[in-house]
C-alpha angles and dihedrals in degrees: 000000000000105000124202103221138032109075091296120126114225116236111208091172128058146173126213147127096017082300140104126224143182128206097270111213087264102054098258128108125250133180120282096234082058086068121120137186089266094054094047090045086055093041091052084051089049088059098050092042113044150016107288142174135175134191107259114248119272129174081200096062094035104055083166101103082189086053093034093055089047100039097051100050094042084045097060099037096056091039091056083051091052097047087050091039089126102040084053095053100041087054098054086048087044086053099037086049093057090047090054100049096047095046075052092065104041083056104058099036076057089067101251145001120324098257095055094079081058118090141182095238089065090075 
C-alpha cells in the first residue's frame, strides 16, 4: 500500500492488467473511468503536498480505449502539476502573503487588531 511518509513516493496512477488506476481515498486502487471530481481534486493535492509517481502512460500496457482516453489525460495533467509544483506553490505564498500583509494594514489604520471593532454585545 502507497504510504505517505518514509521516504516512499506515493503512486496515484498505475498500469496493470491491461487496465489504468488511480489511489482511491482508502488506499485501494480503482479503475481510472470510476474517477470523480473529488478524487481528481485529492489527487491534485496529493501532487503539491507529497512525494508522488505515476506509470507513463502506454497504449501497450492499457488495452482498455475507455482507460486510455482517461489516464492519459489525467497522466499528463498531474504530471504538468507535478513538474510546476514550486512555482505553484510559491505563487500561492507570494499571494497569501499579499493578502496578509494587506489584511495587516487595514487592521491597524483601523486602531488595533481585527478582532477589537467586534463586541460582545454584538451577539
Amino acid at each position: 500500500m502507497p504510504t505517505k511518509g518514509g521516504g516512499l513516493a506515493m503512486k496515484l496512477l498505475k498500469a496493470d492488467s491491461s487496465k489504468g488506476f488511480f489511489l482511491a481515498d482508502d488506499g485501494s486502487y480503482r479503475e481510472i473511468d470510476e474517477i470523480t471530481k473529488e478524487d481528481l481534486l485529492r489527487l491534485m493535492r496529493n501532487v503539491l503536498k507529497d512525494e508522488v509517481e505515476f506509470d507513463e502512460y502506454d497504449e501497450d500496457v492499457i488495452k482498455n480505449q475507455a482507460h486510455q482516453v482517461v489516464y492519459k489525460s489525467i497522466y499528463r495533467n498531474l504530471q504538468l502539476l507535478k513538474d510546476r509544483k514550486q512555482e505553484y506553490v510559491d505563487e500561492s505564498d507570494r499571494l497569501y502573503l499579499e493578502d496578509y500583509k494587506r489584511y495587516s494594514e487595514d487592521a491597524s489604520q483601523q486602531g488595533g487588531s481585527p478582532d477589537a471593532s467586534t463586541t460582545t454585545g454584538d451577539l
